[in-house]
N, C-alpha and C positions, 0 to 999 in steps of 0.2 A: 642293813643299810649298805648300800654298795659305796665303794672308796674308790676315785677314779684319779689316776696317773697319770701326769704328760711329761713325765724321764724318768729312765729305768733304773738310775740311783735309788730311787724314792720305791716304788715296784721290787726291785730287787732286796733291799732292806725290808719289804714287807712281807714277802714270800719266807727268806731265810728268820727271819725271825719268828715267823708263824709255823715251820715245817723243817722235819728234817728229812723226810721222804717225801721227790716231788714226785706225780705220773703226769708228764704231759703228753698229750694227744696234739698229732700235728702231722704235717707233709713235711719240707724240705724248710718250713717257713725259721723253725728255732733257732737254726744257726746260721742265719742271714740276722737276724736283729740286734740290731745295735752295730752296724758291720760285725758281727760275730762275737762282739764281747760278750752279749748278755747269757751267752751261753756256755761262755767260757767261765766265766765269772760264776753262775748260777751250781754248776755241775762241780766248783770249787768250795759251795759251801752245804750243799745239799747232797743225799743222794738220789741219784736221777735217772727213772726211768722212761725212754721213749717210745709209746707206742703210735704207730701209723699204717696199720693194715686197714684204712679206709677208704672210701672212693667216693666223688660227687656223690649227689642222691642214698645216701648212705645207708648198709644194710641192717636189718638187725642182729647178724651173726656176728658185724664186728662189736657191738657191744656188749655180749656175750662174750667174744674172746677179752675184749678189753678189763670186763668184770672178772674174770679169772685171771688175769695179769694182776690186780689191785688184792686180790686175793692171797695172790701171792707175796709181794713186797708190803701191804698193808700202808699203804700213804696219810701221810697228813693232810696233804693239797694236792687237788687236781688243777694242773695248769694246761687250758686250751689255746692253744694258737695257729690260726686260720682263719677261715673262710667260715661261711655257715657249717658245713658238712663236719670240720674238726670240733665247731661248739659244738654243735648237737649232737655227736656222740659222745662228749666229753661229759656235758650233761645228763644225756642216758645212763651211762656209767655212773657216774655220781650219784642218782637214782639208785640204780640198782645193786650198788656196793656200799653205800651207806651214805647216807642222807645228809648227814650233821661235818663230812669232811668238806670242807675249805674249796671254794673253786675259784681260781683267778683267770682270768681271759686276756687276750690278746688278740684282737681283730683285726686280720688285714685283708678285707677287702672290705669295703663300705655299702653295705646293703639289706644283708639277713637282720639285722636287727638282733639277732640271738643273744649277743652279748645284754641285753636287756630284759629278756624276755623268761619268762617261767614255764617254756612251750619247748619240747624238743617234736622233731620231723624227722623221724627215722620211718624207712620202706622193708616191708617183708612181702618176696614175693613178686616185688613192682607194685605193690599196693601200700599205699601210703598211710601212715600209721603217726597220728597227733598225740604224742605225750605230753601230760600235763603236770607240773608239782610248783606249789610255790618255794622251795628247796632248791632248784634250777637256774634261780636267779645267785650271779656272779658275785662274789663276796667285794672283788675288786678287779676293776679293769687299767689296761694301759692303751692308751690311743697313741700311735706311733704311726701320724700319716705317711710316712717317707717309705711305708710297707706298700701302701697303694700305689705311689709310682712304679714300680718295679713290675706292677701287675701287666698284665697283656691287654692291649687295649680291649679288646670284643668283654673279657670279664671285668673291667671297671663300668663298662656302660651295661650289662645286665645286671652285676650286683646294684648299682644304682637304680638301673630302673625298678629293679625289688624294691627298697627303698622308697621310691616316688610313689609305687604301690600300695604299700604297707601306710602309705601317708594320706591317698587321696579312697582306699577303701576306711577304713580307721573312721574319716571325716562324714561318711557315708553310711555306718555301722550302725544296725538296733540300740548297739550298746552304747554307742557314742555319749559320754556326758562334757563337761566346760574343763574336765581337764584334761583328756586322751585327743579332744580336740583343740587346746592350745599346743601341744606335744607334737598333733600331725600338720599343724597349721607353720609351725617353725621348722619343721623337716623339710614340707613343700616346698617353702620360700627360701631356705638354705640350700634345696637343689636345683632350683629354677635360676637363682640367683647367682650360681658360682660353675652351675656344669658344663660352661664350654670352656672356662680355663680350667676347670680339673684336669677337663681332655685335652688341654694343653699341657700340663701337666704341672701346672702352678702348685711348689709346695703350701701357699697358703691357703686357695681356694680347697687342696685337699683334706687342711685341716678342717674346715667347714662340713665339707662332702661328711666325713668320719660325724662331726656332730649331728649332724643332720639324719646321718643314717639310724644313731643313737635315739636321737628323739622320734623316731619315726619306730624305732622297736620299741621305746616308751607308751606309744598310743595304741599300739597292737596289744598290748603286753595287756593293756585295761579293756579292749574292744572286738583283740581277735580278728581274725582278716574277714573276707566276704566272700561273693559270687567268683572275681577276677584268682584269686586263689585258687577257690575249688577248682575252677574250670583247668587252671595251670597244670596240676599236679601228674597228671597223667600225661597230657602231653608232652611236660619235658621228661619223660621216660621212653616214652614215646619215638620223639621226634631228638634224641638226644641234646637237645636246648640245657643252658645253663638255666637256671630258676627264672631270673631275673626276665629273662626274653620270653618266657612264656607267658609269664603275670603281665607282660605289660602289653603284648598282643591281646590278651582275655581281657583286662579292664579296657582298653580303648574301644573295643564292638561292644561292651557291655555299657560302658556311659553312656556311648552314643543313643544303644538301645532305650535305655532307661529314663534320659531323657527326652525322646523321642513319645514317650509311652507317660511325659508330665512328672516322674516318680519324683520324690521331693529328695533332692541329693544333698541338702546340709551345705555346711562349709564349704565342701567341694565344689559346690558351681561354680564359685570364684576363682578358682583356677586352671578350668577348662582348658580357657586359650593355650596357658604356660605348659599343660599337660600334652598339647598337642603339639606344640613348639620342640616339645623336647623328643615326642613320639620321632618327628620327623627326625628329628636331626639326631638321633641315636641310629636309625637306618637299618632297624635288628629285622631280619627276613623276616618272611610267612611262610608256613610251610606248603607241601603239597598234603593234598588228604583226600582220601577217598572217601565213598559212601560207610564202608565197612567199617573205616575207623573213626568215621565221622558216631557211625551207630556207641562205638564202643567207649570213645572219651564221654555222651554222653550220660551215657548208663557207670560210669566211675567213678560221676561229679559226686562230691561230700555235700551231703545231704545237712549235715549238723552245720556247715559253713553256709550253706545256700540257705537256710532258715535264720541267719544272720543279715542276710541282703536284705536292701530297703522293698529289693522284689522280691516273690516268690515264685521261681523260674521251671515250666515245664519240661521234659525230655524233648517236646517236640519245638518248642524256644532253646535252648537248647544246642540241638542239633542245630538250628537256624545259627546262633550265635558262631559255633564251629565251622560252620559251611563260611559266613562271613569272613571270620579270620583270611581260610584259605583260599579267599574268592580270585584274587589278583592271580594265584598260580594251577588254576584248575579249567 
């Protein structure tokens, strides 16, 4: 059962009292939180190792190194904080170094869902690689929106549109049953409902954004992503795209197609309009693409996620769908 935080009083009393070896996996983000207390404070009652040799799109060598780092100090708790890319290596790790240690998160950017999820996305290669344990799932989280302000605007509205993704494929998913779709049904309506003051930078609407992105890793967590995923994963490797901007160029020609073609979209059709309102007004490019790479994203789509769509999509749809994306710039 996951225990979730909203002040680090309560979070830091749970950490220090569960651990006395932390590893946490992070960027720059640990000792920004709390204006800099929580790390002051934490690193006073634990001992505290940092690692962060990771990058976006995350490799699998760093969880490798990171598994011989844990190896070394032998931890109680793994504490994640970041973005998708620090969970999901922190999870990989946790995985691979032993199962039954403690993982606490801290999410700050509103989108991946990870913090929720029993799924890590780690790339070997440039080839994308879906881990699975129910192990993976965070023992206990801290939601500390005043992390998303601080972010850059272009990655609040990708990790978002992840998010909006993760909610309106979810709704749309083989798997889908009445609870993965209450989950992504509260996610939608939390991002629709609150995303132009986010992007104004309203600390309340962010606290929302954060819930919302939670409940929307809640319904993936039970149904797994779709088509708009598969199709993402390469191209933001690709096209150097944050996640979020790729999924949400792939699910919009995929709706359109899909329901163009009658497919029965669930829940999701009710929020069409709000999904397009927001396409617009988030304003995330299209890329350029050629024929060549048109061939190659098709031939890399995840097969095990496309068997998940309400469709089942050809190479030569497909390619059709990718040409679409980059039709405006070609």
């Amino acid at each position: 059962m996951t225990t979730i935080f909203k002040d680090y009083n309560g979070f830091l009393e749970y950490i220090s009292s569960n651990a006395k070896t932390v590893f946490a996996v992070t960027g720059k983000m640990l000792s920004r939180l709390d204006g800099g207390k929580f790390m002051e404070e934490l690193s006073s009652k634990v001992s505290l190792t940092v690692f962060s040799n990771f990058k976006p799109n995350p490799d699998i060598s760093s969880v490798i190194e990171g598994v011989g780092v844990c190896q070394g100090i032998n931890p109680d708790l793994i504490l994640a904080v970041g973005g998708g890319s620090a969970i999901d290596v922190a999870k990989a790790i946790k995985t691979e170094y032993a199962k039954d240690t403690l993982l606490a998160v801290v999410p700050t950017t509103a989108g991946s869902g990870s913090e929720a999820t029993k799924i890590a996305v780690i790339y070997k290669d440039g080839v994308k690689l879906s881990l699975g344990d129910p192990k993976m799932e965070a023992d206990a989280i801290m939601f500390d929106p005043a992390a998303l302000l601080s972010l850059p605007d272009y990655q609040r509205r990708s990790a978002m549109a992840d998010a909006m993704c993760h909610a309106i494929e979810s709704m749309w998913s083989n798997r889908a049953n009445e609870e993965s779709t209450s989950y992504a049904i509260a996610a939608a309506t939390g991002i629709l409902q609150n995303y132009k003051e986010y992007l104004d930078l309203s600390p309340e609407a962010a606290i929302l954004i954060q819930q919302a992105a939670y409940d929307a890793g809640r319904a993936i967590n039970i149904t797994a992503t779709t088509g708009g995923h598969a199709m993402a994963y390469k191209m933001t490797t690709m096209k150097g795209f944050a996640h979020g901007h790729s999924c949400i160029l792939a699910v919009k020609v995929l709706w359109d197609y899909m329901q163009d073609e009658g497919v029965d979209l669930k829940a999701a059709s009710g929020f069409k309009n709000g999904f397009m309102d927001l396409y617009d007004f988030l304003g995330l490019s299209r890329p350029v693409l050629t024929a060549e790479e048109i061939d190659v994203l098709a031939s890399s789509v995840n097969r095990e996620r496309l068997a998940n769509n309400p469709k089942i999509l050809s190479t030569e749809e497909l390619k059709m769908l990718y040409a679409r994306i980059a039709k405006e710039n070609t």
